[in-house]
Legacy VTK file of the C-alpha trace (Angstrom):
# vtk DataFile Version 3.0
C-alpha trace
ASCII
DATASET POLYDATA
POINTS 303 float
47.388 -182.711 -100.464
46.492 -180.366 -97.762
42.558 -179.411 -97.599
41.645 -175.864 -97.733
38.714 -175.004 -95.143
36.915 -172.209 -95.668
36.055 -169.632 -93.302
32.881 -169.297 -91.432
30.805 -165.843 -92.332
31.886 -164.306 -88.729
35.757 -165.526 -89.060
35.691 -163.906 -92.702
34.560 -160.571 -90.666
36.685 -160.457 -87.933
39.683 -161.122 -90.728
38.662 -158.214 -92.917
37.877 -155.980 -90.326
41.658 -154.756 -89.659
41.735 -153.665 -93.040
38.662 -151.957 -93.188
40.332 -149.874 -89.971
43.028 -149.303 -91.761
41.549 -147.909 -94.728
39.705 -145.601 -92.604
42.473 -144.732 -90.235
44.398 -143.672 -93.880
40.911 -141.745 -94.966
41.256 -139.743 -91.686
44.783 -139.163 -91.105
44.127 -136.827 -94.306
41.580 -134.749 -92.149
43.428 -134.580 -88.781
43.987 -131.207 -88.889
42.407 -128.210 -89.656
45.165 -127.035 -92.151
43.948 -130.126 -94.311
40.124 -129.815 -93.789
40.453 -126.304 -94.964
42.432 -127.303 -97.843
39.997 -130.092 -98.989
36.854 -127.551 -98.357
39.080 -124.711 -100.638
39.415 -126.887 -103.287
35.832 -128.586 -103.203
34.181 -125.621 -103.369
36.492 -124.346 -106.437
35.711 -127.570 -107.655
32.123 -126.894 -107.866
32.441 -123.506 -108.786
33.944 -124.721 -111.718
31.485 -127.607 -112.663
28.070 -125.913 -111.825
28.958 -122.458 -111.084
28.402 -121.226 -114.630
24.905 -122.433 -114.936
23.876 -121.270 -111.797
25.907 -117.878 -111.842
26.393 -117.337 -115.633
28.613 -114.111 -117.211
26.242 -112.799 -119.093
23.970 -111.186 -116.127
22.160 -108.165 -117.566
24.847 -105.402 -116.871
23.806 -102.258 -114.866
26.195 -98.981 -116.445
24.985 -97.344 -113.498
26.544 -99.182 -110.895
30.470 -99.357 -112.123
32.513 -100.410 -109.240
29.819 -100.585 -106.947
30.747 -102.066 -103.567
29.448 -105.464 -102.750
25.482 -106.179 -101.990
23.040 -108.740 -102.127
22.345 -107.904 -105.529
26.305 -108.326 -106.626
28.274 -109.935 -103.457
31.628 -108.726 -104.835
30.690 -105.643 -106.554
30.844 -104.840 -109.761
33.576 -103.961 -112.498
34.306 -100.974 -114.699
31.254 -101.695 -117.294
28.758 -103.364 -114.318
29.259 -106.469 -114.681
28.669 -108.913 -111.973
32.289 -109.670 -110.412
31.482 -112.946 -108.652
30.284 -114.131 -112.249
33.349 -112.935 -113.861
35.432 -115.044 -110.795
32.973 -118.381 -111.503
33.202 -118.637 -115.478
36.927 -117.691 -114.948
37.170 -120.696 -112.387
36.411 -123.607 -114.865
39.221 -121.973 -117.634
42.044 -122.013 -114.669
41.366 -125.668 -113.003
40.127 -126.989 -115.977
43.591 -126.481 -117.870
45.796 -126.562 -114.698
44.501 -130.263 -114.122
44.867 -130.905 -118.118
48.718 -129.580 -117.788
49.181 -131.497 -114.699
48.128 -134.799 -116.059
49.809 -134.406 -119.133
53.203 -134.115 -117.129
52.784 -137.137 -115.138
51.946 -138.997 -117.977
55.045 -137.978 -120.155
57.344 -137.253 -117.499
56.012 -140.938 -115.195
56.281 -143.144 -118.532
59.853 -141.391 -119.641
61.409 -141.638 -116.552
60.298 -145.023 -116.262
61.351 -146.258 -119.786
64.436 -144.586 -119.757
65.689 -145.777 -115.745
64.280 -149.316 -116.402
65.778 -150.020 -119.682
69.306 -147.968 -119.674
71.410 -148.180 -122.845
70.104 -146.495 -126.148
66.328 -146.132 -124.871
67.978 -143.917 -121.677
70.317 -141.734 -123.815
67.917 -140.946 -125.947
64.799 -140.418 -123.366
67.561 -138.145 -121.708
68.649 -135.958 -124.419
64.993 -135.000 -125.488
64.476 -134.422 -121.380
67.707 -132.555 -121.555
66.480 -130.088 -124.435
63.560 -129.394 -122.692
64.580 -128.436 -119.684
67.289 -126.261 -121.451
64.156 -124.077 -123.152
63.207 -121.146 -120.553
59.623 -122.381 -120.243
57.859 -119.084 -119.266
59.590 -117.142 -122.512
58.762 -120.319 -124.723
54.773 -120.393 -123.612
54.973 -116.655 -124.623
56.206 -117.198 -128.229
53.848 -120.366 -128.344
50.996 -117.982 -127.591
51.511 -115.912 -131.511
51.065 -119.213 -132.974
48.827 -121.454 -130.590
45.390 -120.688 -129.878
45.151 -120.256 -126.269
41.369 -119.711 -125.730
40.179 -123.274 -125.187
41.441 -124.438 -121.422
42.515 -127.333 -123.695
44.827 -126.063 -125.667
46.495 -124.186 -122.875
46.576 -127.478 -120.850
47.939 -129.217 -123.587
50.909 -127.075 -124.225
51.844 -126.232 -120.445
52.360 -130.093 -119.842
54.547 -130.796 -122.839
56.470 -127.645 -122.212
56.804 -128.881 -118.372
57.270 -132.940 -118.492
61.738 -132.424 -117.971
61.959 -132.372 -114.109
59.324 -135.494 -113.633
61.083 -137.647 -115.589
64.664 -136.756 -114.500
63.632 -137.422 -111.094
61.409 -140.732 -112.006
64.185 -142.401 -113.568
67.173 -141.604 -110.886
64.486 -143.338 -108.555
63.681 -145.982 -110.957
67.981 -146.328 -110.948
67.746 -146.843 -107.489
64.994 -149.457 -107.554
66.675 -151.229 -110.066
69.293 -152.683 -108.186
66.595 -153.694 -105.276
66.874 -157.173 -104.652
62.463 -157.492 -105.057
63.285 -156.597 -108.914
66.284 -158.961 -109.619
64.184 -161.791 -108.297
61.425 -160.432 -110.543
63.579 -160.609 -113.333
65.218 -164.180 -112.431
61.485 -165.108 -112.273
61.409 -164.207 -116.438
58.743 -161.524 -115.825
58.616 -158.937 -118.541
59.784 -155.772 -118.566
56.297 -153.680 -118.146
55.011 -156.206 -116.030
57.981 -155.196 -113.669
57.797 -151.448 -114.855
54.319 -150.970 -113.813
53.935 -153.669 -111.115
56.694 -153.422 -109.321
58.456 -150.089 -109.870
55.684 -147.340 -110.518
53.964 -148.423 -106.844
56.815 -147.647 -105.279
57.463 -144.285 -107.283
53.564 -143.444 -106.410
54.690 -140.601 -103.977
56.659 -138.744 -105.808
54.442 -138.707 -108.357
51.021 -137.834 -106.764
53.339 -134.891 -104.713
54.389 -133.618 -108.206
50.438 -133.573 -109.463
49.767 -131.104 -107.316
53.040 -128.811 -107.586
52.028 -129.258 -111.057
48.381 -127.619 -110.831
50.221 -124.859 -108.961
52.271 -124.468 -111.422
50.062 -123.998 -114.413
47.774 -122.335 -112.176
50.290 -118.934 -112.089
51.469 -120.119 -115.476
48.395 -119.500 -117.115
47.070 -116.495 -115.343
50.545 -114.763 -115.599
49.724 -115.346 -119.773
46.865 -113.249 -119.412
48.308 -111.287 -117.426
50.645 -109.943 -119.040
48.122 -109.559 -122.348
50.288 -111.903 -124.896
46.791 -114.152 -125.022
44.001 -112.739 -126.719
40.990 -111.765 -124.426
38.306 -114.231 -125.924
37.838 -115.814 -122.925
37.329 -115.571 -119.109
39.841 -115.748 -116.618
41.195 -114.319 -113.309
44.470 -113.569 -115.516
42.155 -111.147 -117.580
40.662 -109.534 -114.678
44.025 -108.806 -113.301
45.083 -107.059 -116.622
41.710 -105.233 -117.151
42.275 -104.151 -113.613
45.817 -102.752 -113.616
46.176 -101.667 -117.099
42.929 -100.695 -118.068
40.466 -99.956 -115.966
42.592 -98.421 -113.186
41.112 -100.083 -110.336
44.867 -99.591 -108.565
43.938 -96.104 -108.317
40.471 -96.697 -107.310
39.037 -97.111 -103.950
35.716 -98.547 -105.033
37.274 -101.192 -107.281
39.166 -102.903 -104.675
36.859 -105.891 -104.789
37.158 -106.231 -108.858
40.984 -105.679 -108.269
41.635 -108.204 -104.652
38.920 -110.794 -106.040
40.564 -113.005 -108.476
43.857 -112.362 -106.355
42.119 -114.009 -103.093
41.108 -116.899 -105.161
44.568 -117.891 -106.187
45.937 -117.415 -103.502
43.508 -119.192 -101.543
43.249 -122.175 -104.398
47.501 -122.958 -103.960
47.628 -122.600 -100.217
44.579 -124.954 -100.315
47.150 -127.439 -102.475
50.377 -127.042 -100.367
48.972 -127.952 -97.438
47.270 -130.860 -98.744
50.848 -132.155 -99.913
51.946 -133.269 -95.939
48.762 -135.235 -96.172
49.716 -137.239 -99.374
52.852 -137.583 -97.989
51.458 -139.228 -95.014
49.289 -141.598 -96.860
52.090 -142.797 -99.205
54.441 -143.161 -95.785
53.347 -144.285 -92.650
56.397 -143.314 -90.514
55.963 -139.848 -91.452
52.124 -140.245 -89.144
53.933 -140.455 -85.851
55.946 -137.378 -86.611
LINES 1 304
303 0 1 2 3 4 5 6 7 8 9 10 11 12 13 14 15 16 17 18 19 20 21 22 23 24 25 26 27 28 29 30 31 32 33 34 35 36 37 38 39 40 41 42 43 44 45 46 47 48 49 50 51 52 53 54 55 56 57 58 59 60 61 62 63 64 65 66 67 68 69 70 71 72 73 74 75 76 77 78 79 80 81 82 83 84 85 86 87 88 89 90 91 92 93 94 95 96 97 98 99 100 101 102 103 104 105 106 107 108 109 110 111 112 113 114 115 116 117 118 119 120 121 122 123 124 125 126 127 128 129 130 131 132 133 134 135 136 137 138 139 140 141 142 143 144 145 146 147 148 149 150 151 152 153 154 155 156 157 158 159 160 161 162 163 164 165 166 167 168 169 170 171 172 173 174 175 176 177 178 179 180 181 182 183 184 185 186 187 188 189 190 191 192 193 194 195 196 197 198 199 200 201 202 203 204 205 206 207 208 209 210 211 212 213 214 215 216 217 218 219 220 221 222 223 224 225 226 227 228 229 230 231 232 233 234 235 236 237 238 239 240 241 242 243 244 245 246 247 248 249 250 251 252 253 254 255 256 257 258 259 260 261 262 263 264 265 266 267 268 269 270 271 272 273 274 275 276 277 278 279 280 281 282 283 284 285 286 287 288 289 290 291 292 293 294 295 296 297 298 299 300 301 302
């Protein structure tokens, strides 16, 4: 029987240290440029807005009539809109509707779309046809037109709601494209010794197949925030939601529609304000998706 020695306290160091360097070569490679420090700042400062930004900025600021569209000062940094209301308060309470149900819609996708594609490439046979004909009818269903009808029937004024029905209506593409990788993993020679070894199914699923999978996923969170990000703010937009709530889709309509700050010199700010922000809060995303990239594949880091 062969004796295990233990390591002496400074041999246990110097063993552990490479992968301490590791880890924090990984931690920086995603702040090696400043494309990707700017993204991270942009979205940690969104971020915050979102959290704290309403109780330390809050909507209802006493309204001044006699400063509509007033240019921005110290008293209102981005002006003010067509009744005199603060418009940096109106883009903070406005913040935590948009990330708040972008991230909601974007986990909801990975989850459906991650644990259909899985299910359905793993097990093949009556599971995959029909995991693929449900995936098939939803991706037949124009998604933009659908969330419109939804919006007569669906109450979209809780970030919740609108979270919850943007990820169910957008789950189709994930999962096709989890499960032809999960096809492609199946055949790996890793997974048929798993399986000669009598491991179960999810123990293999989730073990074995969703680390490898891991990329593809965490790239399609963030297309996915982008993508409920214009989702929902093209909603209000357009004025099929109700206006009981805040949101840089509102401002946008109130703006063109309404309150003719196209026309209007001294409502530029009201009008290029929530504009700036998502425009600023995507960019911020794409370029963060080279870094994840990078951390999921280390040949990509000498490229």
């Amino acid at each position: 029987m062969t004796a295990i020695i233990p390591l002496l306290p400074e041999e246990a160091g110097a063993a552990t240290a490479p992968v301490r360097r590791r880890r924090r070569g990984r931690w920086r490679l995603l702040l090696r440029t400043p494309g990707r420090v700017f993204g991270f700042a942009v979205i940690a400062l969104f971020t915050l807005m979102a959290i704290i930004g309403p109780y330390l900025y809050p909507r209802n600021l006493p309204i001044d009539p006699s400063a509509i569209y007033a240019g921005p000062s110290l008293a209102h940094p981005l002006g003010t809109d067509f009744e005199g209301t603060d418009v940096l308060a109106l883009i903070v309470t406005g913040a935590r509707y948009v990330l708040l149900s972008a991230v909601i819609a974007a986990a909801v996708t990975i989850a459906i779309g991650t644990a259909a594609g899985l299910a359905s490439g793993y097990y093949r046979g009556l599971a995959d046809s029909s995991i693929m004909r449900v995936t098939d009818f939803v991706l037949t269903i124009p998604g933009f037109p659908l969330l419109i009808v939804l919006s007569t029937v669906w109450d979209f004024g809780s970030p919740y709601s609108m979270g919850l029905v943007l990820g169910i209506v957008g789950w189709g593409g994930l999962a096709r494209a989890v499960r032809s990788q999960t096809l492609s993993l199946r055949e790996r020679s890793f997974l048929e010794a798993a399986r000669g070894l009598g491991l179960p199914g999810r123990h293999i699923i989730w073990r074995e197949i969703l680390p490898n999978v891991a990329p593809y996923i965490a790239m399609n969170l963030l297309l996915s925030i982008t993508g409920a990000i214009y989702a929902e703010v093209g909603l209000f937009f357009l004025g099929v939601v109700p206006f009981n709530t805040s949101n840089w889709g509102v401002m946008l309509n109130i703006a063109v529609f309404s309150a003719g700050a196209v026309t209007s010199p001294q409502a530029l700010t009201y009008l290029l304000s929530p504009l700036i922000c998502i425009l600023l809060l995507t960019l911020a995303i794409v370029l963060l998706l080279n870094a994840v990239d990078e951390w999921f594949n280390p040949r990509l880091r000498e490229i």
